[in-house]
MINUDREN-576724 format. One record per residue (C-alpha): residue number from 1; chain; x, y, z; residue in one letter. Coordinates in Angstrom, 1 decimal, decimal comma. Layout:
// residues N
num=NUM; chaine=A; px=X; py=Y; pz=Z; residu=A
...
// end
This chain:
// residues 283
num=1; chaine=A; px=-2,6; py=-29,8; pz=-27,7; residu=X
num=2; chaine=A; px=-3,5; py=-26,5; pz=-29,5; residu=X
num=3; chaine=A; px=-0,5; py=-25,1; pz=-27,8; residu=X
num=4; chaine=A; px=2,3; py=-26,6; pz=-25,9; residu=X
num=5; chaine=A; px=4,1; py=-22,9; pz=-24,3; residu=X
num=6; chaine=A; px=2,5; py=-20,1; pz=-23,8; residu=X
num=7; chaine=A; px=5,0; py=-16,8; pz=-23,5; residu=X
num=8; chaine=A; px=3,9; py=-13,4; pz=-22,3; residu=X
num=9; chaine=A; px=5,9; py=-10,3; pz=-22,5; residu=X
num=10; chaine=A; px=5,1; py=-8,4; pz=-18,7; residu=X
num=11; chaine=A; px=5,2; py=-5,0; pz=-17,4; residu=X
num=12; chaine=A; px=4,1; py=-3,2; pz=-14,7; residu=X
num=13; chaine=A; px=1,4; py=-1,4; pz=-17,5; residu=X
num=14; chaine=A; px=-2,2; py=-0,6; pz=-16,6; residu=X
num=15; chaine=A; px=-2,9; py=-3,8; pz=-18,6; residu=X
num=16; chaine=A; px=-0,1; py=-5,8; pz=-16,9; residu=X
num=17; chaine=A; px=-2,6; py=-7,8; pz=-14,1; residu=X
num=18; chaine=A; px=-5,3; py=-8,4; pz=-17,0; residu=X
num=19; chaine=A; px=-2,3; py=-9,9; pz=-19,2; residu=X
num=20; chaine=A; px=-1,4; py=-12,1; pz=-16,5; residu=X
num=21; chaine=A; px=-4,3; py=-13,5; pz=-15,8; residu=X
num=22; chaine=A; px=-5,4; py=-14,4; pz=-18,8; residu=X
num=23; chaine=A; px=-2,0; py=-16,2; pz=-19,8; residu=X
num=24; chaine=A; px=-3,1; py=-18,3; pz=-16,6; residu=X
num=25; chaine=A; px=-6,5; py=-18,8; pz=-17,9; residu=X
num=26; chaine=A; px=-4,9; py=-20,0; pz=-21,6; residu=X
num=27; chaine=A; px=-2,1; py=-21,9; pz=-19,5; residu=X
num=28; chaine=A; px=-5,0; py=-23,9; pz=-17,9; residu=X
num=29; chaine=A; px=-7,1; py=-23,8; pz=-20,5; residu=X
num=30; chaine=A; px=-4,7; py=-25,4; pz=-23,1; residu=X
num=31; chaine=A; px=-2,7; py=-27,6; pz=-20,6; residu=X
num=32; chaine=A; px=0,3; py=-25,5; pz=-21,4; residu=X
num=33; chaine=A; px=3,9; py=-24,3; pz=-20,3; residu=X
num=34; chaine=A; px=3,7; py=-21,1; pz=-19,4; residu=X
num=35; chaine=A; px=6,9; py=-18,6; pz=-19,7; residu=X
num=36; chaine=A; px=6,9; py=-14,8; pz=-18,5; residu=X
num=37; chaine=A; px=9,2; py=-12,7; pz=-19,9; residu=X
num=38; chaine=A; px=10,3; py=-9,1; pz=-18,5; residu=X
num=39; chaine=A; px=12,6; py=-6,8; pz=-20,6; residu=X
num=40; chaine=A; px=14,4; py=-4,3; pz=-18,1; residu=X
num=41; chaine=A; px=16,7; py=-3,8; pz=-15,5; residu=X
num=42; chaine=A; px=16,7; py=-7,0; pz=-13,1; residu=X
num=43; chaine=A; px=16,8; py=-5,2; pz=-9,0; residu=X
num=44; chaine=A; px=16,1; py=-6,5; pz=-6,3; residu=X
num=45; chaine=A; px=13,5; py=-3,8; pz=-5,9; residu=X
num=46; chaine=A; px=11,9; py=-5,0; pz=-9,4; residu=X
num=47; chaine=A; px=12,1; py=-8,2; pz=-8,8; residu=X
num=48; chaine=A; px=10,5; py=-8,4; pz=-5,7; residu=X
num=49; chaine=A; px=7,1; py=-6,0; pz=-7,3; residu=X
num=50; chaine=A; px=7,5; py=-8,6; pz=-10,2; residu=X
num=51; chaine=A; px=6,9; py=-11,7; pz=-8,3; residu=X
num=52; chaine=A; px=4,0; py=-9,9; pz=-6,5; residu=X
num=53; chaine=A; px=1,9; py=-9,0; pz=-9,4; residu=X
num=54; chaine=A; px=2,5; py=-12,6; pz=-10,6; residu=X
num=55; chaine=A; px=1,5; py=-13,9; pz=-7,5; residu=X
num=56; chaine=A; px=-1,7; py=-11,8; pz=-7,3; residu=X
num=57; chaine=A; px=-2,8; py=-13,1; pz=-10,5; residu=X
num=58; chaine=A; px=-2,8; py=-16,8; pz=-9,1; residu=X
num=59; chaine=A; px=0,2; py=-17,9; pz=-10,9; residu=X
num=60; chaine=A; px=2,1; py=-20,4; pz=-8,9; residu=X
num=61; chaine=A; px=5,7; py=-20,2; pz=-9,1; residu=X
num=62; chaine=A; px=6,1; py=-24,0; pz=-9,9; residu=X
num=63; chaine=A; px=3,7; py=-23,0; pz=-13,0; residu=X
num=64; chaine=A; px=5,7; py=-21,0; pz=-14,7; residu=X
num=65; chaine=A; px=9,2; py=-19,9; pz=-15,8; residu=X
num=66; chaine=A; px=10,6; py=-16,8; pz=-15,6; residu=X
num=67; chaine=A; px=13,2; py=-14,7; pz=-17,8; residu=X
num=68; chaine=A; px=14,8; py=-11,1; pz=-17,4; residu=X
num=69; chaine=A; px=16,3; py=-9,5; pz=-20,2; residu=X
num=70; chaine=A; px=17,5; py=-5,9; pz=-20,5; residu=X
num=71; chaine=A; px=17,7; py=-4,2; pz=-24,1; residu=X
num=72; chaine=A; px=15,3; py=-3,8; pz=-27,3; residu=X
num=73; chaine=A; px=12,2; py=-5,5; pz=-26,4; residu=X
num=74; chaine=A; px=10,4; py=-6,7; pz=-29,3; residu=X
num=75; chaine=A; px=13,7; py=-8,0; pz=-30,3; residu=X
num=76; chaine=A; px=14,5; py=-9,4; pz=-27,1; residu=X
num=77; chaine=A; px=11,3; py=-10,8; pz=-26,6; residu=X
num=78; chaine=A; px=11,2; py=-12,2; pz=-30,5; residu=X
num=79; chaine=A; px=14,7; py=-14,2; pz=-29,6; residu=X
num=80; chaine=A; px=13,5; py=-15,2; pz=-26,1; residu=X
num=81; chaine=A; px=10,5; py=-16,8; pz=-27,6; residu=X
num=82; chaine=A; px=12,8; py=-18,0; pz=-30,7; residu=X
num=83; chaine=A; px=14,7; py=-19,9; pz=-28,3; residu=X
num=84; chaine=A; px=12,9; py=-21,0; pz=-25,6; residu=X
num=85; chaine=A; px=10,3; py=-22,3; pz=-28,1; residu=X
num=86; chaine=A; px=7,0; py=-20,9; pz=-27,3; residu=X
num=87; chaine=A; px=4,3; py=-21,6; pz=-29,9; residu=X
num=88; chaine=A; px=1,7; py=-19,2; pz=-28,4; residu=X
num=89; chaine=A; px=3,3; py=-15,5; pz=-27,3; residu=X
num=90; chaine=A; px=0,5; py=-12,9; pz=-25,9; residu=X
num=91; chaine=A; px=0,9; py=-9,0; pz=-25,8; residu=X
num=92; chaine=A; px=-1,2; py=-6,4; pz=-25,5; residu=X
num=93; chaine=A; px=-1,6; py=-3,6; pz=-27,9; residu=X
num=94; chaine=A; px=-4,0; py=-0,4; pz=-28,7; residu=X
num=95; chaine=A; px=-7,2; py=-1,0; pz=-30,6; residu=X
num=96; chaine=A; px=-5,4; py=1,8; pz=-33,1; residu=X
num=97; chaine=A; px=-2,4; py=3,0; pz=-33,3; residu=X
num=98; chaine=A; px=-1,1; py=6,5; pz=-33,7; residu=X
num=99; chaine=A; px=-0,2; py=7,5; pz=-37,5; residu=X
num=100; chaine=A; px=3,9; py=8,3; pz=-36,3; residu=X
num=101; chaine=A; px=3,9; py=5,4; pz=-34,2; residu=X
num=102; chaine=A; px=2,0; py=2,8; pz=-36,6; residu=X
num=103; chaine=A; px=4,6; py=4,0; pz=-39,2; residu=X
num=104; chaine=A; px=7,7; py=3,7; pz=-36,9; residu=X
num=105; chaine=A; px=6,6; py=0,4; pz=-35,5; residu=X
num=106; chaine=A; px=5,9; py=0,1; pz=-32,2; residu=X
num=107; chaine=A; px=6,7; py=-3,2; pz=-30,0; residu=X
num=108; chaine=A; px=2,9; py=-4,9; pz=-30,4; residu=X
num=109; chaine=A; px=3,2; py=-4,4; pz=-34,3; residu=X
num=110; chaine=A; px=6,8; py=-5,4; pz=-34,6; residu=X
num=111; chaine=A; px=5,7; py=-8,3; pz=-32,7; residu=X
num=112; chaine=A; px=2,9; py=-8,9; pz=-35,0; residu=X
num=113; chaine=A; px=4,5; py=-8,8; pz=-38,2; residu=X
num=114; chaine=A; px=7,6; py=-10,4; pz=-36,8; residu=X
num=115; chaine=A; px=7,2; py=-13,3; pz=-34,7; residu=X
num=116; chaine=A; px=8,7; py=-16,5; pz=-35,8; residu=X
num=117; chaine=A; px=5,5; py=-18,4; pz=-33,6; residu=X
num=118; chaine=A; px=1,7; py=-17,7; pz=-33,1; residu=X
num=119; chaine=A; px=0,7; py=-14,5; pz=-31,6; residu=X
num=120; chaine=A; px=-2,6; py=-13,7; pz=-29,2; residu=X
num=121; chaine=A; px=-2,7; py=-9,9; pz=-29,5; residu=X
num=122; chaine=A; px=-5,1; py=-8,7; pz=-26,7; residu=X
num=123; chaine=A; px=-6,6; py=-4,9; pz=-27,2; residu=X
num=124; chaine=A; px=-9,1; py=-5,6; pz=-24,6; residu=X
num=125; chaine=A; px=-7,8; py=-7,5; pz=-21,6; residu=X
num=126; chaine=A; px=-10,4; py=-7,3; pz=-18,4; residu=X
num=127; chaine=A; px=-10,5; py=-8,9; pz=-15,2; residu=X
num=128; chaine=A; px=-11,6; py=-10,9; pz=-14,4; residu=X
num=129; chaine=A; px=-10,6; py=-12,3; pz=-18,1; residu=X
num=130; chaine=A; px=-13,5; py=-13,2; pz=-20,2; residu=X
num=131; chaine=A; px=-13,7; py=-16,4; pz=-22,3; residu=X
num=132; chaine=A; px=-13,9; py=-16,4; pz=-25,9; residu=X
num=133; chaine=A; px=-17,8; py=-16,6; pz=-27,4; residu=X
num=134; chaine=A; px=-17,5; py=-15,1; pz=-30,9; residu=X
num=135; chaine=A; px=-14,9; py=-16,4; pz=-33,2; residu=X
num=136; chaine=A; px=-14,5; py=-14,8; pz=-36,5; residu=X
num=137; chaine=A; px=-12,2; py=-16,8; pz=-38,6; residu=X
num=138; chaine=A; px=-10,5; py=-16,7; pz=-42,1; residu=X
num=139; chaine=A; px=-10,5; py=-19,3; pz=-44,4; residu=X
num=140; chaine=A; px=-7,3; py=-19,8; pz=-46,8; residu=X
num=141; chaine=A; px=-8,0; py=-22,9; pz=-49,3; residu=X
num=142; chaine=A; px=-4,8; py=-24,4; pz=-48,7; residu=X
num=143; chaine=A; px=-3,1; py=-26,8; pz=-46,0; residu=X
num=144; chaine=A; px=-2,2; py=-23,8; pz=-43,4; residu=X
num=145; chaine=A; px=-5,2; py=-22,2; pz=-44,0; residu=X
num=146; chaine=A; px=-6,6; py=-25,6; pz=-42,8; residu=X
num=147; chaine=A; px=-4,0; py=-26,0; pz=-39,8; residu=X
num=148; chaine=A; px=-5,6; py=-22,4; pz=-38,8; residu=X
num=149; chaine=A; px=-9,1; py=-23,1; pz=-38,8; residu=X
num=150; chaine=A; px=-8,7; py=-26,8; pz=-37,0; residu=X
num=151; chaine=A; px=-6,6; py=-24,7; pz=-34,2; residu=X
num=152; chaine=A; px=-9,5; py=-22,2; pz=-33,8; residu=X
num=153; chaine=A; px=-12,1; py=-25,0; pz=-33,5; residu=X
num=154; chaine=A; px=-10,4; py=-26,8; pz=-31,0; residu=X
num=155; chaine=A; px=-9,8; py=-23,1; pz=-29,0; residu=X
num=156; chaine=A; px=-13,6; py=-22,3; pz=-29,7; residu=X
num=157; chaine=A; px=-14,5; py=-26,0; pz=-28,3; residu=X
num=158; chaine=A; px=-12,7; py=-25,9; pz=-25,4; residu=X
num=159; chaine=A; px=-14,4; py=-22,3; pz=-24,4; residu=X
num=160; chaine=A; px=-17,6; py=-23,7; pz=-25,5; residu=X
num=161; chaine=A; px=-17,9; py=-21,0; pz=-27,6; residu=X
num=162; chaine=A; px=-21,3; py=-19,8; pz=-29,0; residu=X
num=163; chaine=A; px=-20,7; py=-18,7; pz=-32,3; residu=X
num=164; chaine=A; px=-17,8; py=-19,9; pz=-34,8; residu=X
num=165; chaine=A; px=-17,8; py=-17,6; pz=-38,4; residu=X
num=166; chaine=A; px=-15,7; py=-19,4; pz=-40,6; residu=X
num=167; chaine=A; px=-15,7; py=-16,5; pz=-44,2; residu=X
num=168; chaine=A; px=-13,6; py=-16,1; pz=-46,7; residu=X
num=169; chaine=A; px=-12,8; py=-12,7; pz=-48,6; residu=X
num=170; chaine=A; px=-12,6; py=-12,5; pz=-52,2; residu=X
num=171; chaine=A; px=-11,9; py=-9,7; pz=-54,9; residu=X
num=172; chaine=A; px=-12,8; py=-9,2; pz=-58,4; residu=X
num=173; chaine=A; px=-10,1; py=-7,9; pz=-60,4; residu=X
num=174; chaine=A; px=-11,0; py=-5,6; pz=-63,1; residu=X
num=175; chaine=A; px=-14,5; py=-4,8; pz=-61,9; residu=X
num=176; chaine=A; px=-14,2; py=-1,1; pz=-62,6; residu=X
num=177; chaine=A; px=-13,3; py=-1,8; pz=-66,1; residu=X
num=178; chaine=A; px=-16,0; py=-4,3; pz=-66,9; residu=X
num=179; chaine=A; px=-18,9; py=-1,6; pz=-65,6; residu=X
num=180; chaine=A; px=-17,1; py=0,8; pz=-68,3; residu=X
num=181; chaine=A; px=-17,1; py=-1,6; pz=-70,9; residu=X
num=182; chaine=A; px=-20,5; py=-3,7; pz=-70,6; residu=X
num=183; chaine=A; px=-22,2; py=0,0; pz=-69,5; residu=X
num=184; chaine=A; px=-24,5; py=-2,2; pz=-67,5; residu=X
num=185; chaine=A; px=-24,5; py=-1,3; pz=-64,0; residu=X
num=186; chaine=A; px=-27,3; py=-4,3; pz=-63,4; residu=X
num=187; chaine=A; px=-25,2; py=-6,7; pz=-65,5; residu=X
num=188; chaine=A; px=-22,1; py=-6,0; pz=-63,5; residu=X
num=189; chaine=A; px=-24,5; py=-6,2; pz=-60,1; residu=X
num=190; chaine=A; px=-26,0; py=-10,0; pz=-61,3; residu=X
num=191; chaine=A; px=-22,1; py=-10,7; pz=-62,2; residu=X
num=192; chaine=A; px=-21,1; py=-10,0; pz=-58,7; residu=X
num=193; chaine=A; px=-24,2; py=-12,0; pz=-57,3; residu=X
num=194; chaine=A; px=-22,9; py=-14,9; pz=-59,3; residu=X
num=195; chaine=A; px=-19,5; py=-14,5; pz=-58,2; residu=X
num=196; chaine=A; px=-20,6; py=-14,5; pz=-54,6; residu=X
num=197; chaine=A; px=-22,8; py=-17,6; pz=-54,8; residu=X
num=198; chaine=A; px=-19,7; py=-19,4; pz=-56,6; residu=X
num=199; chaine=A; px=-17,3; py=-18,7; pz=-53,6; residu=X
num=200; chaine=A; px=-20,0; py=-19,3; pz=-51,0; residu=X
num=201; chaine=A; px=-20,6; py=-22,7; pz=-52,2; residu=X
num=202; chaine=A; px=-16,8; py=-23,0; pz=-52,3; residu=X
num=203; chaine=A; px=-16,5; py=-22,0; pz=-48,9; residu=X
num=204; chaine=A; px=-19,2; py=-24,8; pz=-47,5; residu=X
num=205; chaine=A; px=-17,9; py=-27,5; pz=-49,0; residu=X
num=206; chaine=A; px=-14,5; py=-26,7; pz=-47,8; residu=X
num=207; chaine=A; px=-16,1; py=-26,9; pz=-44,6; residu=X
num=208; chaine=A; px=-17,8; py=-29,9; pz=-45,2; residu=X
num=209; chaine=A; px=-14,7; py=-31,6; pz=-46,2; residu=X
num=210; chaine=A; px=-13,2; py=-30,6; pz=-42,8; residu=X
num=211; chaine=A; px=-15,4; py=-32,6; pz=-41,4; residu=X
num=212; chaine=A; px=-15,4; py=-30,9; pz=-37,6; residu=X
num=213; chaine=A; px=-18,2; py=-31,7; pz=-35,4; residu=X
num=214; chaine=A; px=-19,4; py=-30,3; pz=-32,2; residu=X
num=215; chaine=A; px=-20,0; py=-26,0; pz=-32,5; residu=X
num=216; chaine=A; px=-22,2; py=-25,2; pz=-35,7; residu=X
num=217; chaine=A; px=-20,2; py=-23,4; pz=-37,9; residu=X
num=218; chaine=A; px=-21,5; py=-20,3; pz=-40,1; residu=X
num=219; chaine=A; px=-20,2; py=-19,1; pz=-43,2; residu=X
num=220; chaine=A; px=-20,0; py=-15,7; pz=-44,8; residu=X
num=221; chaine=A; px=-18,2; py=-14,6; pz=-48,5; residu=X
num=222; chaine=A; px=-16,8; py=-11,1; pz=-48,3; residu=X
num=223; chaine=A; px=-16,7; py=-9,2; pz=-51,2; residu=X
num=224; chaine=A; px=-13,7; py=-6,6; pz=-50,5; residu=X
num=225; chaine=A; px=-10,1; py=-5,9; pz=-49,9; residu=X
num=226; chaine=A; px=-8,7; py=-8,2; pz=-48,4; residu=X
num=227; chaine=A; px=-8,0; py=-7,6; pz=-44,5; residu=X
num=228; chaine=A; px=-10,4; py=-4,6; pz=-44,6; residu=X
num=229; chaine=A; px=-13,5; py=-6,2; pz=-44,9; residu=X
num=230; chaine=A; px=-12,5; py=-9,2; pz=-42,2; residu=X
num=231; chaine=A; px=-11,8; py=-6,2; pz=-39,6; residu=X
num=232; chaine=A; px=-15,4; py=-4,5; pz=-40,6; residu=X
num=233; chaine=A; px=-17,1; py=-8,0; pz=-40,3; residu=X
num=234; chaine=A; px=-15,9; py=-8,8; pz=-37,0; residu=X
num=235; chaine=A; px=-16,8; py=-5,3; pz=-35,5; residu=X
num=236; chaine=A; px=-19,9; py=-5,4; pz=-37,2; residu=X
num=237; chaine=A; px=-21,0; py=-8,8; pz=-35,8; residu=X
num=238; chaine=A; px=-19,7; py=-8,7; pz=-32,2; residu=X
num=239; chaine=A; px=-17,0; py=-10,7; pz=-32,8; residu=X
num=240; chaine=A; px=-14,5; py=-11,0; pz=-29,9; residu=X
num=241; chaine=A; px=-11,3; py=-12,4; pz=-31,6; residu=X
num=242; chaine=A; px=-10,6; py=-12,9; pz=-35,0; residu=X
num=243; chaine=A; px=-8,3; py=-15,3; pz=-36,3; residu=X
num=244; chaine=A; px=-5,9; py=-15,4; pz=-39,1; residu=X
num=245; chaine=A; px=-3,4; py=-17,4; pz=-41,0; residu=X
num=246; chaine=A; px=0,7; py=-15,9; pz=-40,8; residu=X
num=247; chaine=A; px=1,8; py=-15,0; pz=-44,0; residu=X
num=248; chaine=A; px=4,6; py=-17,0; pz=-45,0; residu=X
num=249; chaine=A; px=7,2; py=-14,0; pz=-45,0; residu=X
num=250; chaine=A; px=7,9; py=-11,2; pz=-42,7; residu=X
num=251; chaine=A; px=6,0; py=-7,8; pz=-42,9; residu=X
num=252; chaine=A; px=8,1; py=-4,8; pz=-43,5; residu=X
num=253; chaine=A; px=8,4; py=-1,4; pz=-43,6; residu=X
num=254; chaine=A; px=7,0; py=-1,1; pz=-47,4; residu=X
num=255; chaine=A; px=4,2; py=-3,5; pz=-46,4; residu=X
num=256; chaine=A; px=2,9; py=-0,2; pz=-44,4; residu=X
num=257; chaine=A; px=3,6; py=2,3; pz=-47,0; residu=X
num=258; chaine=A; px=2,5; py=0,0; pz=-50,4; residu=X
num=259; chaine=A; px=-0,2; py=-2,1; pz=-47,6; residu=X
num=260; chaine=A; px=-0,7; py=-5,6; pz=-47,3; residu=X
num=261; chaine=A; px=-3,7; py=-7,1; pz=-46,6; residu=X
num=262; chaine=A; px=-2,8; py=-7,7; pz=-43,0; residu=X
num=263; chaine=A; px=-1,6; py=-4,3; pz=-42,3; residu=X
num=264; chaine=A; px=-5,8; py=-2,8; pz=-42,4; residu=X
num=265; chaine=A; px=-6,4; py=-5,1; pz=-39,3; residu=X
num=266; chaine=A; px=-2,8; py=-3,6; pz=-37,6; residu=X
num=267; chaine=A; px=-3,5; py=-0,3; pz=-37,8; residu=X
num=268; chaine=A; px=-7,0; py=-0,6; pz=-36,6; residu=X
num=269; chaine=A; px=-7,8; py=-3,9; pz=-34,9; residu=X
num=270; chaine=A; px=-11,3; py=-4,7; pz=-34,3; residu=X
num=271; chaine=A; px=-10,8; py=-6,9; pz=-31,6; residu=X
num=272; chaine=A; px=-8,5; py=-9,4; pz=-30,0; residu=X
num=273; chaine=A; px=-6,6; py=-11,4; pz=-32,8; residu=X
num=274; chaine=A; px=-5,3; py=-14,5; pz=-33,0; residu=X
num=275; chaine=A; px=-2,2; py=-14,7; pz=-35,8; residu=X
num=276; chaine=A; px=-1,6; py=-18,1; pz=-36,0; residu=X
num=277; chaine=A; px=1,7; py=-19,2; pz=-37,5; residu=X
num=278; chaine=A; px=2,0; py=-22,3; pz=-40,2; residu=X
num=279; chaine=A; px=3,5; py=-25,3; pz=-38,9; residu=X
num=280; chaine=A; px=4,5; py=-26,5; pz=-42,2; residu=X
num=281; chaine=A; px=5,7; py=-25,4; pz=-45,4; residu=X
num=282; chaine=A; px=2,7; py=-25,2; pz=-48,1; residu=X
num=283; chaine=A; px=2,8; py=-28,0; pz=-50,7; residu=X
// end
């Protein structure tokens, strides 16, 4: 199973029906535990439009469990998840977030750079909910990188899926300097053709030695900053989510200042991503 428990975070939001039922779709989809989680004050009042717009959005009761919690809600909804153990949390969030807001953190992005499990961020959510037919996904040459892209597959399988981009990004350091020193703009262009040929052969027979059958898998090299370029790709080529490795330690507040790769693809995200978090520590 690609995911045991399935957690969504609801509110009575424009998006809040949309969220729901896709949550359902997943929950059916993976064969999953589903968990709803509200942050606020619990009334009778709320409680009652709660378990209406759950109801409306085809969720039986016996289907899924249900948790109130007033407070912070990315924390509360982090600890929730923490202990309740949900492997797959979804949230919605803006395709681009406001320059104050991005900076300040709002509760999508702290759950993005946060969350101790996987995390579906949904910037498009429609009803009825659309399956998945475009999957743009990163490859990272090591065992959670792997973990990722086996995850994806299944996911891409099971919505019979009619594209599956597997690329990999890749930078050259020093490039600047070696145009100054060669003073050969073609010699640095054929370098850069070389270099791109090296990690595209890399990249198939990575995915030969995967050795995943079914869906046809295409392969692209991106020459780039890292997290940039996979956010230009995807919007480029239609992609409807894009999936990514975790990194293996919390984002922070510096990590938006100073950037990390994964911080391009928050403040503007393309489409639908899929953070998916190692199950194991690297070798």
């Amino acid at each position: 199973m690609i995911f045991r428990k399935i957690g969504l975070a609801v509110t009575f939001s424009p998006n809040g029906k949309a969220l729901l039922l896709e949550a359902e779709r997943l929950r059916e989809l993976f064969g999953s535990k589903l968990l709803l989680i509200h942050i606020g004050e619990k009334t009778g009042r709320l409680e009652s439009a709660l378990d209406e717009l759950i109801l409306s959005s085809g969720i039986k009761k016996e289907n899924a469990d249900i948790i109130w919690k007033e407070g912070d809600p990315a924390k509360n909804i982090l600890q929730i998840c923490k202990n309740e153990q949900v492997d797959l949390l979804i949230a919605g969030a803006l395709e681009k977030e406001k320059t104050l807001k991005y900076y300040a953190g709002s509760i999508a992005r702290k759950i993005m750079r946060e969350a101790g499990c996987s995390v579906l961020i949904k910037v498009f959510p429609a009803i009825p909910p659309r399956p998945y037919k475009h999957f743009c996904v990163s490859a990272l040459f090591s065992n959670n990188g792997e973990n990722t892209i086996r995850k994806a597959y299944e996911f891409a399988s099971l919505e019979k899926a009619e594209e599956f981009v597997l690329f990999n990004e890749f930078q050259v350091p020093g490039l600047a300097m070696t145009v100054y020193d060669s003073g050969s703009l073609q010699e640095t262009e054929q370098n850069l053709l070389k270099w791109h040929t090296e990690e595209s052969e890399k990249l198939q027979l990575f995915v030969k030695e995967l050795n995943l059958s079914g869906i046809k898998i295409k392969t692209e090299s991106l020459y780039g900053k890292e997290g940039y370029e996979a956010g230009k790709y995807a919007k480029k080529t239609g992609g409807d989510i894009l999936v990514l490795t975790a990194p293996k330690i919390k984002l922070k507040f510096f990590d938006r200042v100073f950037q990390h790769d994964l911080e391009y693809l928050f403040e503007n995200i393309p489409c639908d991503l899929l953070i998916v978090k190692p199950e194991k520590a690297e070798e």
